[in-house]
mmCIF file of the N, C-alpha and C atoms, coordinates in Angstrom:
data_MODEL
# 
_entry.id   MODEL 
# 
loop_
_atom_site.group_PDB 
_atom_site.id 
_atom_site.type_symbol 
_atom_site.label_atom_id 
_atom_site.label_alt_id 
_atom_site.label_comp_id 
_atom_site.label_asym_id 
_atom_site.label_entity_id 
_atom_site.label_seq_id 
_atom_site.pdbx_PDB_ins_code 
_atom_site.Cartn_x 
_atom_site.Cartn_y 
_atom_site.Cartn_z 
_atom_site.occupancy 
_atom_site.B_iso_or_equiv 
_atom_site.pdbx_formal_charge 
_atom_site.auth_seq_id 
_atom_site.auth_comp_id 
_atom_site.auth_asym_id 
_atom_site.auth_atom_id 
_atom_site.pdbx_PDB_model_num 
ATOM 1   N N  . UNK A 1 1  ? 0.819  -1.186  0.000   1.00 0.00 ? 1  UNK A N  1 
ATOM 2   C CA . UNK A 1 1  ? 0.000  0.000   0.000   1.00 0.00 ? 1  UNK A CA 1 
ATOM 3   C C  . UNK A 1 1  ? 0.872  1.263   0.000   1.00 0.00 ? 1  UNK A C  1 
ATOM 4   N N  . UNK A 1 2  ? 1.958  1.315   0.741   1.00 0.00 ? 2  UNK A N  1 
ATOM 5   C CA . UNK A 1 2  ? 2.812  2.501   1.061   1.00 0.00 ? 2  UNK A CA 1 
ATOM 6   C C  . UNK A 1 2  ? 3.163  2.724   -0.692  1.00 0.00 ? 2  UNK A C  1 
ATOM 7   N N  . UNK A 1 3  ? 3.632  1.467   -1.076  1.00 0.00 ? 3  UNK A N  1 
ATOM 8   C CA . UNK A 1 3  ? 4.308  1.726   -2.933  1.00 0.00 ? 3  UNK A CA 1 
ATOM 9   C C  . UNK A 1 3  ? 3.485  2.314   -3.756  1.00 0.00 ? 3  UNK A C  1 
ATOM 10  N N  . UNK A 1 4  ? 1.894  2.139   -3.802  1.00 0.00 ? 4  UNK A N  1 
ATOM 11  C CA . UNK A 1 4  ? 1.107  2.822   -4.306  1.00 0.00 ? 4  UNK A CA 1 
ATOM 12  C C  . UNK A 1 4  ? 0.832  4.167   -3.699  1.00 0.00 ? 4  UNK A C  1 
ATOM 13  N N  . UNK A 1 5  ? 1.367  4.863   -2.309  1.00 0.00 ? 5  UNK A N  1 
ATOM 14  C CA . UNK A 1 5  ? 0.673  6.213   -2.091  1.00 0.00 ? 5  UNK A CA 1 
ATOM 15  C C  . UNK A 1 5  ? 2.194  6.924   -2.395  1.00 0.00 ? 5  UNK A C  1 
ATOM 16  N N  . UNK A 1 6  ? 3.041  6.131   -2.437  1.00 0.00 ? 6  UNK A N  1 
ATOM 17  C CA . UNK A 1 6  ? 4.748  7.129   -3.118  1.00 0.00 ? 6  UNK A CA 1 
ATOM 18  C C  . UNK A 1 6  ? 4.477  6.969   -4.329  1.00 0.00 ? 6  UNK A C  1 
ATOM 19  N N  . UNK A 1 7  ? 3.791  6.299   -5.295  1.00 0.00 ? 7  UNK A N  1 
ATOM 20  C CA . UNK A 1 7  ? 3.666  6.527   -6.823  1.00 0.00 ? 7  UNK A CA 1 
ATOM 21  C C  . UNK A 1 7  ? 3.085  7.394   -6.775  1.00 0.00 ? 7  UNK A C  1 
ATOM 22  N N  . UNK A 1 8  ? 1.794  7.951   -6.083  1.00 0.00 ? 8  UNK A N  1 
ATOM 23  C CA . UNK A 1 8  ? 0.288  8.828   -6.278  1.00 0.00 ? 8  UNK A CA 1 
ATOM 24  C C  . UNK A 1 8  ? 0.452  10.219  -5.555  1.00 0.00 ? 8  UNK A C  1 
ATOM 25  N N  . UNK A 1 9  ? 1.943  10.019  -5.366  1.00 0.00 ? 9  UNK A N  1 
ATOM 26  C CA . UNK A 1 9  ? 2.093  11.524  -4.746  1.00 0.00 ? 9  UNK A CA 1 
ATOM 27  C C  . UNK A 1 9  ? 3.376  11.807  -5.364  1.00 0.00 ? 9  UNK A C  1 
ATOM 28  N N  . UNK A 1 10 ? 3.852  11.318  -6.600  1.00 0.00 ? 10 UNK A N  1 
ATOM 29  C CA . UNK A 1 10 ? 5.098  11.876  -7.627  1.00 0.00 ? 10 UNK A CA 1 
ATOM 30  C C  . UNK A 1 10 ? 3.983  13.206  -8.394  1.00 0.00 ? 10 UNK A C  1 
ATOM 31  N N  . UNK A 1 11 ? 4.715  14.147  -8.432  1.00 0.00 ? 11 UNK A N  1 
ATOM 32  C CA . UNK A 1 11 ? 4.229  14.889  -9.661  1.00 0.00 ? 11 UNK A CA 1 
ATOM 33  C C  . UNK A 1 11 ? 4.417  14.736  -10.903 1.00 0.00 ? 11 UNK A C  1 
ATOM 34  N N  . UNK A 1 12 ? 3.437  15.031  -11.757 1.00 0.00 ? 12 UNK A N  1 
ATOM 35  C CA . UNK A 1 12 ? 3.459  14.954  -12.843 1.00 0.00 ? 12 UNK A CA 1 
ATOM 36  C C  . UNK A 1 12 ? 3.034  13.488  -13.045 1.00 0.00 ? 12 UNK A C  1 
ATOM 37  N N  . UNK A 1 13 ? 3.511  13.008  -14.367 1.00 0.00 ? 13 UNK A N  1 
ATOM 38  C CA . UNK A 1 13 ? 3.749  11.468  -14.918 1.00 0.00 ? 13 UNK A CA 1 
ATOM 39  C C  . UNK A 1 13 ? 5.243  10.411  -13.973 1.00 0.00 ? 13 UNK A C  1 
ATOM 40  N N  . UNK A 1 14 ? 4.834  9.778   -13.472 1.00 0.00 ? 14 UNK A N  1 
ATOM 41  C CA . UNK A 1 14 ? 5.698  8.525   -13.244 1.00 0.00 ? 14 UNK A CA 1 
ATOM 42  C C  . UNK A 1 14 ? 6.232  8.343   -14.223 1.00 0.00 ? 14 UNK A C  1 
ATOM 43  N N  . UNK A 1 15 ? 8.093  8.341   -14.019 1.00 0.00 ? 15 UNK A N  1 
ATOM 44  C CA . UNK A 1 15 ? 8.591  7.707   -15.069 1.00 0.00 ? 15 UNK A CA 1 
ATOM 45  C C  . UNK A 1 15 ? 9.020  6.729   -14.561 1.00 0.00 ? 15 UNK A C  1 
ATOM 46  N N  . UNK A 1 16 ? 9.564  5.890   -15.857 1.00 0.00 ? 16 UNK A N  1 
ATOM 47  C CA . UNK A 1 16 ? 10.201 4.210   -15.225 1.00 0.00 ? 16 UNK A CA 1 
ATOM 48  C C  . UNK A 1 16 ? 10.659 3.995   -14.615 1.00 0.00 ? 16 UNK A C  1 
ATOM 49  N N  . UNK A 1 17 ? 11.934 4.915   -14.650 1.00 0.00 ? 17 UNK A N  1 
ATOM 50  C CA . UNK A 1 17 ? 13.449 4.783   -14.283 1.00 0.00 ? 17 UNK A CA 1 
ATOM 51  C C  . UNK A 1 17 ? 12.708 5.060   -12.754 1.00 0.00 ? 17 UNK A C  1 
ATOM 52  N N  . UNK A 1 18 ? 11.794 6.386   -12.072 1.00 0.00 ? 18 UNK A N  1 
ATOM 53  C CA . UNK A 1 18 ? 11.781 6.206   -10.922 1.00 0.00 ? 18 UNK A CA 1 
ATOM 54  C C  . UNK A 1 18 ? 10.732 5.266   -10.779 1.00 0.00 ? 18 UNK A C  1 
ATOM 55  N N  . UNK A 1 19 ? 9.957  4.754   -10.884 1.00 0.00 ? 19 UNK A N  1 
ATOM 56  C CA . UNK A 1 19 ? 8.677  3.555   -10.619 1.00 0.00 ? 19 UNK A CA 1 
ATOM 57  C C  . UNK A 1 19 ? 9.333  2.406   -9.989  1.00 0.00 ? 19 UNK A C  1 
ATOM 58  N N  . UNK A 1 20 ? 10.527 2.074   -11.231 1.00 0.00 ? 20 UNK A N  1 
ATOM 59  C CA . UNK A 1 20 ? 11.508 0.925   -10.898 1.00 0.00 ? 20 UNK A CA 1 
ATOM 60  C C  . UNK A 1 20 ? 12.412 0.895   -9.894  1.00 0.00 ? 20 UNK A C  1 
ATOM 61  N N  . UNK A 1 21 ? 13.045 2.331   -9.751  1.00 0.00 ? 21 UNK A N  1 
ATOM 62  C CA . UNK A 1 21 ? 13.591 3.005   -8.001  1.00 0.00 ? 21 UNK A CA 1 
ATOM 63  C C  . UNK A 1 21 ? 13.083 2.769   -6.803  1.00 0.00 ? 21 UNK A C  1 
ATOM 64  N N  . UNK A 1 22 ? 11.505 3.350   -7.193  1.00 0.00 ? 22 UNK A N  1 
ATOM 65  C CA . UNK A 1 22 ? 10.319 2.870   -5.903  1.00 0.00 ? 22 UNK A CA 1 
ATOM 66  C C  . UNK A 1 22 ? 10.169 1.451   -5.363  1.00 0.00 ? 22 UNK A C  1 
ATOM 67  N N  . UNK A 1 23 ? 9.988  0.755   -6.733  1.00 0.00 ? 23 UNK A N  1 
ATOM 68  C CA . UNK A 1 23 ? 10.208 -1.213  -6.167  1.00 0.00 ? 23 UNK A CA 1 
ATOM 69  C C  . UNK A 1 23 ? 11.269 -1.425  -5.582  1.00 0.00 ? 23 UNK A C  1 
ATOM 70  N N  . UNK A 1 24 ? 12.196 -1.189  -5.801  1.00 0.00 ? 24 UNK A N  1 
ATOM 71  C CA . UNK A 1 24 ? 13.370 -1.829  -6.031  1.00 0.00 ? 24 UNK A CA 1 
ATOM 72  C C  . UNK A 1 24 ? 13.677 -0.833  -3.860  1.00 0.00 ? 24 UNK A C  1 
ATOM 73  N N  . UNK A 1 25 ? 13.425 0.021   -3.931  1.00 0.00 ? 25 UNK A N  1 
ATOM 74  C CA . UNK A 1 25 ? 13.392 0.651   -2.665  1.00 0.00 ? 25 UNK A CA 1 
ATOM 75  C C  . UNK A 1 25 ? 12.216 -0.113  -1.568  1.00 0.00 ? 25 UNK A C  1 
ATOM 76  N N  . UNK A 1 26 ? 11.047 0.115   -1.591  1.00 0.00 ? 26 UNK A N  1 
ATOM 77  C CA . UNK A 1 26 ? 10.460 -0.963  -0.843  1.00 0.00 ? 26 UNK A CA 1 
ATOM 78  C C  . UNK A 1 26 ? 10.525 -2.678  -0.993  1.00 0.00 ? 26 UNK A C  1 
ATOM 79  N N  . UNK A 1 27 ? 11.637 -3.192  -1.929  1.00 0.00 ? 27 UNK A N  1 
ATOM 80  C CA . UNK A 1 27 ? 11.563 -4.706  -1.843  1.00 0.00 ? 27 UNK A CA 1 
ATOM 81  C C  . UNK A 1 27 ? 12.591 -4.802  -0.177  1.00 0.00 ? 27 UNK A C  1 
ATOM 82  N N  . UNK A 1 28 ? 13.747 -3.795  -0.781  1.00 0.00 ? 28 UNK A N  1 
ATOM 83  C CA . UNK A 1 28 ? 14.910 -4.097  0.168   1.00 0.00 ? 28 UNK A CA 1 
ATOM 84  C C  . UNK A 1 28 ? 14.207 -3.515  1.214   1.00 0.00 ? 28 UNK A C  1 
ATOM 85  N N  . UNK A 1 29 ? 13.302 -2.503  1.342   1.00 0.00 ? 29 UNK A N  1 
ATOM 86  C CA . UNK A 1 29 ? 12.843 -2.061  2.940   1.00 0.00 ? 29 UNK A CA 1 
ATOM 87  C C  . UNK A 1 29 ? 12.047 -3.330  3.258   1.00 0.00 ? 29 UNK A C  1 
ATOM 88  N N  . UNK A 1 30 ? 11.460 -4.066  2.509   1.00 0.00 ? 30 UNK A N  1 
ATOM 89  C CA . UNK A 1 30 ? 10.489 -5.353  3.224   1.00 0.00 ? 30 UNK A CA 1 
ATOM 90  C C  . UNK A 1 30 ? 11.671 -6.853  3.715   1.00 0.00 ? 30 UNK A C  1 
ATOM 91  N N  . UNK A 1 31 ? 12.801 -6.645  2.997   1.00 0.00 ? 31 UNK A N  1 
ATOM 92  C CA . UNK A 1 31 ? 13.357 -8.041  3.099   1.00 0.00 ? 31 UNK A CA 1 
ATOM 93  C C  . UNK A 1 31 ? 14.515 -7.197  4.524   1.00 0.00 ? 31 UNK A C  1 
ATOM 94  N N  . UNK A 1 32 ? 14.828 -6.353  4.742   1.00 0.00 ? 32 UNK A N  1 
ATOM 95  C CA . UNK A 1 32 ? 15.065 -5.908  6.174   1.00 0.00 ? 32 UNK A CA 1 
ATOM 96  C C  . UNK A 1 32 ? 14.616 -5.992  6.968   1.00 0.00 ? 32 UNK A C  1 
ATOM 97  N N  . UNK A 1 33 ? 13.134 -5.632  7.334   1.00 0.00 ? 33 UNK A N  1 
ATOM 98  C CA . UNK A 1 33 ? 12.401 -5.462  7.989   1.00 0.00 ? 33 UNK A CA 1 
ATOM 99  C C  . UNK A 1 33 ? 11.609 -6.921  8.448   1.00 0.00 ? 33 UNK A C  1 
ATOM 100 N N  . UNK A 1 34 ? 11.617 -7.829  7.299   1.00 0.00 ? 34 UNK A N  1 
ATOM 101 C CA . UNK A 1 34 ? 11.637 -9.105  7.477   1.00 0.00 ? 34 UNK A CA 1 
ATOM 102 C C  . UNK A 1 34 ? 12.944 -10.008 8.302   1.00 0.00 ? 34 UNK A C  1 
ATOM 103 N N  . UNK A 1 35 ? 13.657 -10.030 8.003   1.00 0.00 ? 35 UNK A N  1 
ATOM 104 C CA . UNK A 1 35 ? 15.308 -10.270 8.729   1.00 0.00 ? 35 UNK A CA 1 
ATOM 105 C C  . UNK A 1 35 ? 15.026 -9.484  10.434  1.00 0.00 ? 35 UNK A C  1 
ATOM 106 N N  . UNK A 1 36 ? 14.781 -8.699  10.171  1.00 0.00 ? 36 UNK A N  1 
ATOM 107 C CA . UNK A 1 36 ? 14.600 -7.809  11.733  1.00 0.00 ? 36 UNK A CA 1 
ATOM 108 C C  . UNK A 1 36 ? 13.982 -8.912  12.101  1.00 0.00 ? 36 UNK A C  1 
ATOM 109 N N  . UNK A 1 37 ? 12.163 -8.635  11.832  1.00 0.00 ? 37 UNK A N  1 
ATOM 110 C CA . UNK A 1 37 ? 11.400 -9.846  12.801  1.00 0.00 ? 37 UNK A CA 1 
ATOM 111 C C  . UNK A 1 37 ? 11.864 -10.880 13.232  1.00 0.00 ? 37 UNK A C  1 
ATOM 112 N N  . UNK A 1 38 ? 12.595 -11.834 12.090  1.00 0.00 ? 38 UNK A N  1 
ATOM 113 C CA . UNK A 1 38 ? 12.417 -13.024 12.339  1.00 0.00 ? 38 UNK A CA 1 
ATOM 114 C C  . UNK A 1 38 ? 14.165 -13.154 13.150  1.00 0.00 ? 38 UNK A C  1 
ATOM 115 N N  . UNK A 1 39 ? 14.763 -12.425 13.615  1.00 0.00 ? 39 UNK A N  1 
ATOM 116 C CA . UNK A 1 39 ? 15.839 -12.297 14.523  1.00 0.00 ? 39 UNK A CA 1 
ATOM 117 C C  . UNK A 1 39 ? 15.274 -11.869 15.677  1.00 0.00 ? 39 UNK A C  1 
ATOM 118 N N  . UNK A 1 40 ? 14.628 -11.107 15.822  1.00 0.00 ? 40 UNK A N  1 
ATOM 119 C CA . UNK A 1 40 ? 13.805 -10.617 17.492  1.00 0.00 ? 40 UNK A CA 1 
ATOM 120 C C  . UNK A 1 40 ? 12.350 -12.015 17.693  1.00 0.00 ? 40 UNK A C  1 
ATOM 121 N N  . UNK A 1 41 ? 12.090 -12.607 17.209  1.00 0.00 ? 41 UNK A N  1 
ATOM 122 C CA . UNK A 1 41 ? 11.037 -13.717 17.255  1.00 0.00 ? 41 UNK A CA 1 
ATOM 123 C C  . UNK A 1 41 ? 12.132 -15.030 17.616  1.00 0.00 ? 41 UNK A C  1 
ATOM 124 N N  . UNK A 1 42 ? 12.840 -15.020 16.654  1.00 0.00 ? 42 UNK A N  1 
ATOM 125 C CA . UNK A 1 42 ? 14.202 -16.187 17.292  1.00 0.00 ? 42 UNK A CA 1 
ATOM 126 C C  . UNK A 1 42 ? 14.547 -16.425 19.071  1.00 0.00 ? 42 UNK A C  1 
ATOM 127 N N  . UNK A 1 43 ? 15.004 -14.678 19.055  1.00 0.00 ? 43 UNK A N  1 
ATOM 128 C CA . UNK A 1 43 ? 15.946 -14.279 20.695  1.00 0.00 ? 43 UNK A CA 1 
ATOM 129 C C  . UNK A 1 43 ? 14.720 -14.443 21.395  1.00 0.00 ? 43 UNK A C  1 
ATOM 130 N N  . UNK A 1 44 ? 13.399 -13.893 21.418  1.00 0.00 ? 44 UNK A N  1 
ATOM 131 C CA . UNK A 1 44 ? 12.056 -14.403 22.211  1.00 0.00 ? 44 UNK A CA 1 
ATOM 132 C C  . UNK A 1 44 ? 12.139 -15.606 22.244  1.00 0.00 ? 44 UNK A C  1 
ATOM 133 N N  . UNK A 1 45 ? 12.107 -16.599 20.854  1.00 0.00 ? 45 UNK A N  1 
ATOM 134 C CA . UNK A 1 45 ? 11.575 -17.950 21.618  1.00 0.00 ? 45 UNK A CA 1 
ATOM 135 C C  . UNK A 1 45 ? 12.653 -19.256 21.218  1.00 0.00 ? 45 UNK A C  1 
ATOM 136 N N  . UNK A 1 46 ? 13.278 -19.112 21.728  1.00 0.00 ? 46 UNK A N  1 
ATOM 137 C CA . UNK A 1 46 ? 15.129 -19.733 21.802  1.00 0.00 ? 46 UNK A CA 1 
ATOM 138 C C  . UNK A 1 46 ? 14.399 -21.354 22.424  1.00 0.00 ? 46 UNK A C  1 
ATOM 139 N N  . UNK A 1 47 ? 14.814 -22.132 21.610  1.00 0.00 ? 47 UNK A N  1 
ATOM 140 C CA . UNK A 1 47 ? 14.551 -24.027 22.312  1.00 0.00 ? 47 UNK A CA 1 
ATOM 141 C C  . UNK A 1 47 ? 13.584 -24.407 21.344  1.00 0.00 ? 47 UNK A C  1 
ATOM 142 N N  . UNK A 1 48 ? 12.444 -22.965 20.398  1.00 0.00 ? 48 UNK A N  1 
ATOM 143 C CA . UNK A 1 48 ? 11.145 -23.798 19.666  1.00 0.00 ? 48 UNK A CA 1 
ATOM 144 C C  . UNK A 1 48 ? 11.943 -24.505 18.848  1.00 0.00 ? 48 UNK A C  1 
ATOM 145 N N  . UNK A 1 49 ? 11.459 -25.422 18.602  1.00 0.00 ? 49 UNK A N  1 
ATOM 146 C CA . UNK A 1 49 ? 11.665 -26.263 17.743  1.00 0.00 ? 49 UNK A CA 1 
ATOM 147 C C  . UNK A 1 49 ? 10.508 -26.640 16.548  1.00 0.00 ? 49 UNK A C  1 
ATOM 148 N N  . UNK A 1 50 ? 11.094 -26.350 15.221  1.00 0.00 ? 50 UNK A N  1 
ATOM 149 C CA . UNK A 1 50 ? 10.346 -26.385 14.028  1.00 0.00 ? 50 UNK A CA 1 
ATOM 150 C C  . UNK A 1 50 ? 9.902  -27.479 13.480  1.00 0.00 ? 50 UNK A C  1 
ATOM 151 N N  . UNK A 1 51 ? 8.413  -27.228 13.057  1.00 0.00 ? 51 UNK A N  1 
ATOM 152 C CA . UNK A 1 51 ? 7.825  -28.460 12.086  1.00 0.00 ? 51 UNK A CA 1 
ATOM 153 C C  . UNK A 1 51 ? 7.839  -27.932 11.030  1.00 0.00 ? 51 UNK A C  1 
ATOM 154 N N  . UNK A 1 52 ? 8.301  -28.223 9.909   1.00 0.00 ? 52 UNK A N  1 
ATOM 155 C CA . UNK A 1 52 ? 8.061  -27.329 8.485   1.00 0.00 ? 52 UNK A CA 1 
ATOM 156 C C  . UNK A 1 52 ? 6.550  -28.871 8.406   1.00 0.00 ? 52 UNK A C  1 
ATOM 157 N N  . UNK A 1 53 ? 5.801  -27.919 7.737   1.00 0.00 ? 53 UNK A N  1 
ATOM 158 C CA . UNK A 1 53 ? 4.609  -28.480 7.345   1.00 0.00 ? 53 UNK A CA 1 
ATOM 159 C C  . UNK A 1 53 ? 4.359  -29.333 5.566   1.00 0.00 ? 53 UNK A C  1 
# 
């Protein structure tokens, strides 16, 4: 949702070069922010032990 309200608040016409900036900027803010969680969910629950399903 955030990627669509930084497209809808560029002026003018969206160009590629930045559209493709914008992805390419919120992929790496989601795969950080992902890495964060799942390192603070780890140090919380230290001994779980995984079932992959």
């Amino acid at each position: 949702m955030r990627l669509l309200v930084a497209a809808f608040e560029e002026p003018g016409r969206l160009k590629m070069r930045r559209a493709i900036a914008l992805v390419d900027y919120h992929i790496r803010r989601n795969q950080i922010a992902r890495a964060s969680h799942e390192k603070t969910w780890r140090e919380k629950h230290r001994g779980v032990k995984f079932l992959l399903l």
